[in-house]
C-alpha positions as CSV (number, residue, x, y, z in Angstrom):
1,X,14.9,-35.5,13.2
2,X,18.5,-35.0,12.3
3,X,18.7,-37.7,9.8
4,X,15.3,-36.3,8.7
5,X,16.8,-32.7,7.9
6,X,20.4,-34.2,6.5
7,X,18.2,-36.0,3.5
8,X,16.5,-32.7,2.8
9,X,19.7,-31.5,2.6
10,X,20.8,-33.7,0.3
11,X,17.9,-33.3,-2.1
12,X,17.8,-29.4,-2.1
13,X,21.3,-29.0,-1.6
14,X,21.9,-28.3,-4.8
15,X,20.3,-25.1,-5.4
16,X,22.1,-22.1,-6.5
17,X,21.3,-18.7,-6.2
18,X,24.3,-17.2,-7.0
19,X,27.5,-18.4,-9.7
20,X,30.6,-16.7,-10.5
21,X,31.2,-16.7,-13.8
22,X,34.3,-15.5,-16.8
23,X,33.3,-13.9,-19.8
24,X,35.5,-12.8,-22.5
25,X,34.6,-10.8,-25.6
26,X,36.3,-11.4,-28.9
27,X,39.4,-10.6,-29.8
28,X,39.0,-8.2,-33.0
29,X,40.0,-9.3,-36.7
30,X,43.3,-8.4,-38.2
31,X,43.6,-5.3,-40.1
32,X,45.2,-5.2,-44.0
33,X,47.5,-2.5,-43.9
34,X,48.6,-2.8,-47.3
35,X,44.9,-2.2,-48.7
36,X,44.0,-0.1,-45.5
37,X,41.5,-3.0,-44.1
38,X,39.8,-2.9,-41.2
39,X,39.1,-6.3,-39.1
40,X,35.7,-7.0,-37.6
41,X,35.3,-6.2,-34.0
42,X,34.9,-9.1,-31.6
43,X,31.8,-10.5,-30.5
44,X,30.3,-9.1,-27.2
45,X,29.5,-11.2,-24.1
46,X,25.4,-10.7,-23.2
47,X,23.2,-11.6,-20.6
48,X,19.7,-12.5,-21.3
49,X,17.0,-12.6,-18.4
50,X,14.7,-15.8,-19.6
51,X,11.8,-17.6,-17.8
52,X,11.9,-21.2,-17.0
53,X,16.4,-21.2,-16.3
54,X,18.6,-21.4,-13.2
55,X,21.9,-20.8,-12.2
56,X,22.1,-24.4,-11.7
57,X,21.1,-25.0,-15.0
58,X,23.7,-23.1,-16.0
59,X,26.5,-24.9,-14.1
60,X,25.2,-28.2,-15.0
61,X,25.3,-27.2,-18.6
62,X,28.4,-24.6,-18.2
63,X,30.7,-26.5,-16.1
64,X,33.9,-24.5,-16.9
65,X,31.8,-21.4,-16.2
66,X,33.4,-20.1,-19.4
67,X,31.3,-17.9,-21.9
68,X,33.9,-16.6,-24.7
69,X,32.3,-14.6,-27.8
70,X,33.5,-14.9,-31.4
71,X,36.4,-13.6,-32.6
72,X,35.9,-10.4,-35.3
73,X,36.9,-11.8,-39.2
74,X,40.1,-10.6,-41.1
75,X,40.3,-7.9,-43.4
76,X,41.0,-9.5,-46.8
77,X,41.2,-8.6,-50.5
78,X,37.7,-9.6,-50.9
79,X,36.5,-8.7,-48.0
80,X,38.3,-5.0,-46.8
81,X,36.2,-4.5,-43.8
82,X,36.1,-7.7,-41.5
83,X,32.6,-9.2,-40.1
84,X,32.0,-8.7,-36.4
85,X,32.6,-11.3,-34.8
86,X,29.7,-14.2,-32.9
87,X,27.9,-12.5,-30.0
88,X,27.6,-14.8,-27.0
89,X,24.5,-14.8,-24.9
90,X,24.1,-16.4,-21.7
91,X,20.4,-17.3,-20.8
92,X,19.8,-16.1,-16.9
93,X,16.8,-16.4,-14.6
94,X,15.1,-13.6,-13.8
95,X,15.7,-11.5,-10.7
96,X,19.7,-11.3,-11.3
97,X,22.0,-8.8,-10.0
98,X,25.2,-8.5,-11.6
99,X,28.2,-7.0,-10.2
100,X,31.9,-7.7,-10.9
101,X,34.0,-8.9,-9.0
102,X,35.5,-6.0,-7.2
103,X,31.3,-5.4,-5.9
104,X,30.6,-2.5,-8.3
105,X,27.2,-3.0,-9.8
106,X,27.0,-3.7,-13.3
107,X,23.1,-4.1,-13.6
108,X,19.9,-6.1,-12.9
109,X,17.7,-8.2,-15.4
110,X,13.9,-8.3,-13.6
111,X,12.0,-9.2,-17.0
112,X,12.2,-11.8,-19.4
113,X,13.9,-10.1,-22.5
114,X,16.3,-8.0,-20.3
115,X,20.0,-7.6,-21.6
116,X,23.5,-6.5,-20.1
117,X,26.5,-6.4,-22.0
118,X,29.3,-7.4,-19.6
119,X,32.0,-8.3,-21.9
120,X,32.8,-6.2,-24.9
121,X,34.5,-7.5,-28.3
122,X,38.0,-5.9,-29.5
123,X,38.3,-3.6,-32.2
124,X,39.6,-4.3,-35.2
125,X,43.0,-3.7,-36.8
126,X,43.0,-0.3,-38.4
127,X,45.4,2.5,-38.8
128,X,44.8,3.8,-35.6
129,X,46.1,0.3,-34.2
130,X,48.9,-0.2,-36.6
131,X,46.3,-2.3,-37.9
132,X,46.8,-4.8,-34.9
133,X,43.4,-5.8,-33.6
134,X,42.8,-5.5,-29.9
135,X,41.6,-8.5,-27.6
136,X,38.0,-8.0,-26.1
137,X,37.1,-6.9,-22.7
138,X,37.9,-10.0,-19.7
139,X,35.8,-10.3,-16.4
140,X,34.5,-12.2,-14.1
141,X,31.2,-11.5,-12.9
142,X,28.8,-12.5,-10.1
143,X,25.3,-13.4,-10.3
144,X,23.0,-12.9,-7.7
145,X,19.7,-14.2,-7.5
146,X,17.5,-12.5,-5.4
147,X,13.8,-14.1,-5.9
148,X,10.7,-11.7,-7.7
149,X,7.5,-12.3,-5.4
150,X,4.9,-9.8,-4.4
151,X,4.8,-11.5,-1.1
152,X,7.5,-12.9,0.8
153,X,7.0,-15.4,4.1
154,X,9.0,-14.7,6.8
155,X,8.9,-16.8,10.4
156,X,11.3,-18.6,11.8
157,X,11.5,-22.8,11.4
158,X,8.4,-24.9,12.0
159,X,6.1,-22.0,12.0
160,X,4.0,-23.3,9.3
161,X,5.3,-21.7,6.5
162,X,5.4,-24.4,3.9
163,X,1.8,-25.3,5.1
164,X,0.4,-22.2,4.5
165,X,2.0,-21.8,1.2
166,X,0.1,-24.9,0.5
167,X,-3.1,-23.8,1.6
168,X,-3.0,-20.2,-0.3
169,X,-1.7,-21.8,-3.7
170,X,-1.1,-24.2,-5.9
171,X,2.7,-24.8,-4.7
172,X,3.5,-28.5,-3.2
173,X,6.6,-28.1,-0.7
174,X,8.4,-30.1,1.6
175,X,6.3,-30.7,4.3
176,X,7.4,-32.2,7.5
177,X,7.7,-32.0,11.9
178,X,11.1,-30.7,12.0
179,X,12.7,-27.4,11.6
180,X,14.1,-27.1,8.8
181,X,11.7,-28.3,6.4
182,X,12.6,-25.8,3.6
183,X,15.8,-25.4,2.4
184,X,15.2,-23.0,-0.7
185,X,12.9,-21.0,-1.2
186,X,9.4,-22.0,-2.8
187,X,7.8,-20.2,-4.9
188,X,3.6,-20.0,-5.4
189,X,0.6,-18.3,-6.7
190,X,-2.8,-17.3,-5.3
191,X,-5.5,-17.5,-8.0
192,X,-8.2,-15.5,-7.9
193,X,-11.9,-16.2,-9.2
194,X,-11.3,-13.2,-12.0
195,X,-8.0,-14.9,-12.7
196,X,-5.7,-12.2,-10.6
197,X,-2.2,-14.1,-9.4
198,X,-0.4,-13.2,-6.9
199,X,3.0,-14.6,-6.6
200,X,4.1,-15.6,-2.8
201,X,8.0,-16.8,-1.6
202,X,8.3,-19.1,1.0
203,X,11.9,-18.5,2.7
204,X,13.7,-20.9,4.8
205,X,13.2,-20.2,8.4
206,X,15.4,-17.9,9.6
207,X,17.4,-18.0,13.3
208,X,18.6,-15.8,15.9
209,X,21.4,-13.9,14.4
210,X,20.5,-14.8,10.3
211,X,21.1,-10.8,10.1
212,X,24.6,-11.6,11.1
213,X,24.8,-14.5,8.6
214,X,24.2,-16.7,11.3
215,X,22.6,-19.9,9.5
216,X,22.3,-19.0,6.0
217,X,20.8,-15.7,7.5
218,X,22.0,-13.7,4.2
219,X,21.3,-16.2,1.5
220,X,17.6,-16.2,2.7
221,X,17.5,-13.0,3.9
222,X,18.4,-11.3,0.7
223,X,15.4,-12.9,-0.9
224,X,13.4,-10.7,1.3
225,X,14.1,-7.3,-0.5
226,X,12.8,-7.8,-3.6
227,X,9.5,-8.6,-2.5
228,X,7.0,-6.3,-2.8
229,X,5.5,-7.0,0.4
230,X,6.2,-9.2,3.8
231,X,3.7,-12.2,5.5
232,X,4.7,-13.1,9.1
233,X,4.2,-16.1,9.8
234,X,4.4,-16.6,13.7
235,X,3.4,-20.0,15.5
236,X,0.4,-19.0,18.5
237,X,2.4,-21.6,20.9
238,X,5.6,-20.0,20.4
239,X,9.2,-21.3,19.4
240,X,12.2,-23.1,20.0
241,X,14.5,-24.1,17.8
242,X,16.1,-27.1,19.8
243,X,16.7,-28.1,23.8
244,X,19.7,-26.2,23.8
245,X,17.9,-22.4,22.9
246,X,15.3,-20.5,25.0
247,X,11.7,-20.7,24.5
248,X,10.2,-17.3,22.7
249,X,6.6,-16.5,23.5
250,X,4.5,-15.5,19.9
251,X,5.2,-12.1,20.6
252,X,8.6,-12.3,21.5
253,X,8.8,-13.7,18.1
254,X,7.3,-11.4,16.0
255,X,9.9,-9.0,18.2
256,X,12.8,-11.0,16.9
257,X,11.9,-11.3,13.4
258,X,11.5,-7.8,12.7
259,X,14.8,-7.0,14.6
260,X,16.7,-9.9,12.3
261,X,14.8,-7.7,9.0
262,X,15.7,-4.8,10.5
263,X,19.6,-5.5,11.4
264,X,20.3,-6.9,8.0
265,X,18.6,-3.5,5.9
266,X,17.0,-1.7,7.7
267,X,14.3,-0.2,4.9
268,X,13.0,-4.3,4.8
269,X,11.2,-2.8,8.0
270,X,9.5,-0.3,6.0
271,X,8.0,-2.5,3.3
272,X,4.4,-3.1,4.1
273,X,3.4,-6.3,5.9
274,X,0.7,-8.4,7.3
275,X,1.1,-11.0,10.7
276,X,-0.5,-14.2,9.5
277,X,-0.8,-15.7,13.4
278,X,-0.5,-19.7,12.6
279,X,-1.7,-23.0,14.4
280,X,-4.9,-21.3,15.6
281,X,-5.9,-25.4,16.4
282,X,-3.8,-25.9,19.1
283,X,-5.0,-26.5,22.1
284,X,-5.5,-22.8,24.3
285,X,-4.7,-21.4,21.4
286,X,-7.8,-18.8,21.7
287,X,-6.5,-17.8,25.0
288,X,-3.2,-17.0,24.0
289,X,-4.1,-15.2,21.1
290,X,-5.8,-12.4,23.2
291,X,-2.8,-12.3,25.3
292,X,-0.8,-11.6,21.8
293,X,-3.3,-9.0,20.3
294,X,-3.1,-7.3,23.9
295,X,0.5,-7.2,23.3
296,X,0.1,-6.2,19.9
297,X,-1.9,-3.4,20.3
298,X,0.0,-2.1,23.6
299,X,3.4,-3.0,22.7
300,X,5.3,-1.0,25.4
301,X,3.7,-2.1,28.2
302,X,4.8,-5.6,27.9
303,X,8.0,-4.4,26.1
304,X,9.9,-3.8,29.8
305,X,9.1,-7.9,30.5
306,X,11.3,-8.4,27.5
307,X,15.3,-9.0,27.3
308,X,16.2,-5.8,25.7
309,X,18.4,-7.3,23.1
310,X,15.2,-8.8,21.5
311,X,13.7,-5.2,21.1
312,X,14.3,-3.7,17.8
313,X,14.3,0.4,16.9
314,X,10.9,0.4,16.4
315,X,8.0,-2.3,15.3
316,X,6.2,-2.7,12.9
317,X,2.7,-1.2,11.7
318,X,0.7,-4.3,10.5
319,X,-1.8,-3.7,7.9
320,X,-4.0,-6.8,9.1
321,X,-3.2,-9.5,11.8
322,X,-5.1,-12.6,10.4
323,X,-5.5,-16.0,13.2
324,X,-5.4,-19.2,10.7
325,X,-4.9,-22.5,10.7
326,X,-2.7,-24.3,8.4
327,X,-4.3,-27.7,9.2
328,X,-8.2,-26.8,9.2
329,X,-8.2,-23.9,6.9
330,X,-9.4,-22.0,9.2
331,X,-9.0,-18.3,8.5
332,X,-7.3,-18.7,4.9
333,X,-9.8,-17.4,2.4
334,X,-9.6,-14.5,4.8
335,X,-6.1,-14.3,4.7
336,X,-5.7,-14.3,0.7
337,X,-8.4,-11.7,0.8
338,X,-6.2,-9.2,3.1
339,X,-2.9,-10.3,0.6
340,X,-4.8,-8.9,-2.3
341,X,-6.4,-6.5,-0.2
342,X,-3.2,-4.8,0.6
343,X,-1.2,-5.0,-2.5
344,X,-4.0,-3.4,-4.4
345,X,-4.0,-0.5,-2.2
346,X,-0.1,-0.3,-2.2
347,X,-0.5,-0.2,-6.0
348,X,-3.3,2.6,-6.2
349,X,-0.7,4.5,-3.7
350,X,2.4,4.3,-6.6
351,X,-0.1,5.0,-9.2
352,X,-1.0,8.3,-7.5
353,X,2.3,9.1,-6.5
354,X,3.4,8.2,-10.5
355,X,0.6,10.5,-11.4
356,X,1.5,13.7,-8.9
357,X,4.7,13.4,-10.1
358,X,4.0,13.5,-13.7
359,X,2.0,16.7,-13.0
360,X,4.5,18.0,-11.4
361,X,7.1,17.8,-14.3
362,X,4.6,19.1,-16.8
363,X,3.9,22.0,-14.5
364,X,7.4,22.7,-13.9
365,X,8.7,22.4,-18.1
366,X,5.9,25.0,-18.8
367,X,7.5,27.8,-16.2
């Protein structure tokens, strides 16, 4: 098992979803203070959201991590007023947050054809300058990748995840018997009969304590809130990670993960969510999944048989609890009918909202 999860490690090791890098706009052209030229201003440092790249990508081709603009062109006798100088753009996946390197947020690029400037180019020599030109603005600059999915999978290892990802869509992850199967998140799509997709993230399993950073808890967790909404995915046997941790019933799961969401960022907890309930093949499975809905549906009366640390603030509404099977397909068609299901409703709900709000503007500019 351990040598098992060590070559996984090796082979997905490498991805990145986040890169410090230094940009540098252009240092501006000289001026001609005999004449009263002005030089070109330097080029600007850009960042360009693009399908199809990755950070690693990036690194691989960027090793020095250095992205430099042009420098802006002289003023000359033939030329008085200088040419800006070469804009550099950086191609980045989409889904990037960039801050600098103190933390303050600089911007986010979501859709292909996003831009942020996060180096500017020098002015040019001119009178105002003596006509010295200035050098361009120097940073460095985080990227964060935080994954775009309309539905994210959260359960801790050996849950099933990576199998039901497999069964929904079209996606072909790491499947294996031990834990830590996946190592980076997977991404997938649903496909519909009328050719609707709906995208669906498949998050390494998370631990006891991932809120804390425990694990990798925050470089999966943050995948999380950009999702538009949550999956459970919660073995009907229960879990244990290893000989050396306690056993947690299914519902003392379900109690954990949404404690883990909610400790990290606590409005995760609010983002609607379904509880796919997972190895419905298993042996007694039947009989322990009407212990679980009992549970579920009278969740402080078994509440006071739980360690209290496990408890978080308050649970969590789902919109549909869905037995499947990974293995048989049991219980999947139904399950990609409640994901669209849901997310169409949630949609009809900001469209309304969008709309209220629009009257209530036009209302309000005619008073």
């Amino acid at each position: 098992m351990v040598r098992g999860s060590r070559a996984l490690l090796r082979k997905y090791g490498n991805f990145i979803d986040d890169l410090r890098i230094y940009v540098k706009g252009g240092t501006g052209g000289m001026g001609h203070p005999r004449l009263g030229g002005e030089g070109g201003r330097g080029g600007d440092v850009w960042l360009m959201a693009k399908e199809k790249t990755t950070l690693k990508r990036i690194k691989d081709r960027f090793p020095q991590k250095r992205f430099v603009a042009g420098a802006g062109v002289n003023s000359s006798v033939r030329a008085l007023k200088g040419e800006k100088g070469t804009d550099c753009e950086v191609d980045v996946p989409l889904g990037i947050s960039v801050t600098s390197c103190d933390g303050k947020q600089i911007g986010e690029l979501n859709k292909a054809g996003d831009r942020i400037l996060v180096a500017r180019g020098g002015i040019g020599g001119c009178l105002v300058t003596n006509f010295l030109p200035l050098k361009g603005q120097i940073q460095t600059i985080h990227l964060d990748l935080k994954l775009l999915a309309d539905v994210g999978l959260v359960g801790f290892p050996n849950a099933g995840k990576s199998s039901l990802l497999s069964k929904i869509s079209h996606a072909k992850p790491q499947i294996a018997d031990y834990p830590f199967t996946t190592v980076k998140p997977e991404l997938g799509k649903i496909m519909y009969p009328d050719y609707k997709q709906i995208s669906v993230a498949d998050l390494p399993g998370l631990i006891e304590g991932a809120h804390a950073n425990k694990g990798m808890g925050h470089k999966f967790l943050k995948h999380v809130e950009r999702t538009k909404q949550l999956l459970f995915v919660v073995d009907i046997s229960g879990f244990r990670l290893s000989s050396k941790t306690r056993f947690r019933t299914a519902f003392e799961t379900i109690l954990l993960l949404i404690q883990e969401i909610e400790l990290y960022k606590e409005q995760l907890r609010r983002k609607p969510a379904l509880l796919a309930i997972n190895k419905m093949d298993l042996p007694n499975a039947q009989d322990s999944l009407k212990e679980l809905m009992k549970q579920l549906q009278n969740p402080q009366d078994s509440l006071c048989l739980v360690e209290k640390e496990l408890i978080p603030t308050c649970t969590i509404d789902f919109k549909d609890i869905i037995p499947v099977s990974a293995h048989t397909g049991e219980g999947i068609e139904e399950l990609k009918t409640c994901i669209r299901k849901s997310l169409d409703e949630e949609a009809e709900k900001e469209n309304e909202e969008y709309q209220k709000e629009k009257l209530r503007i036009l209302q309000t500019s005619e008073v």
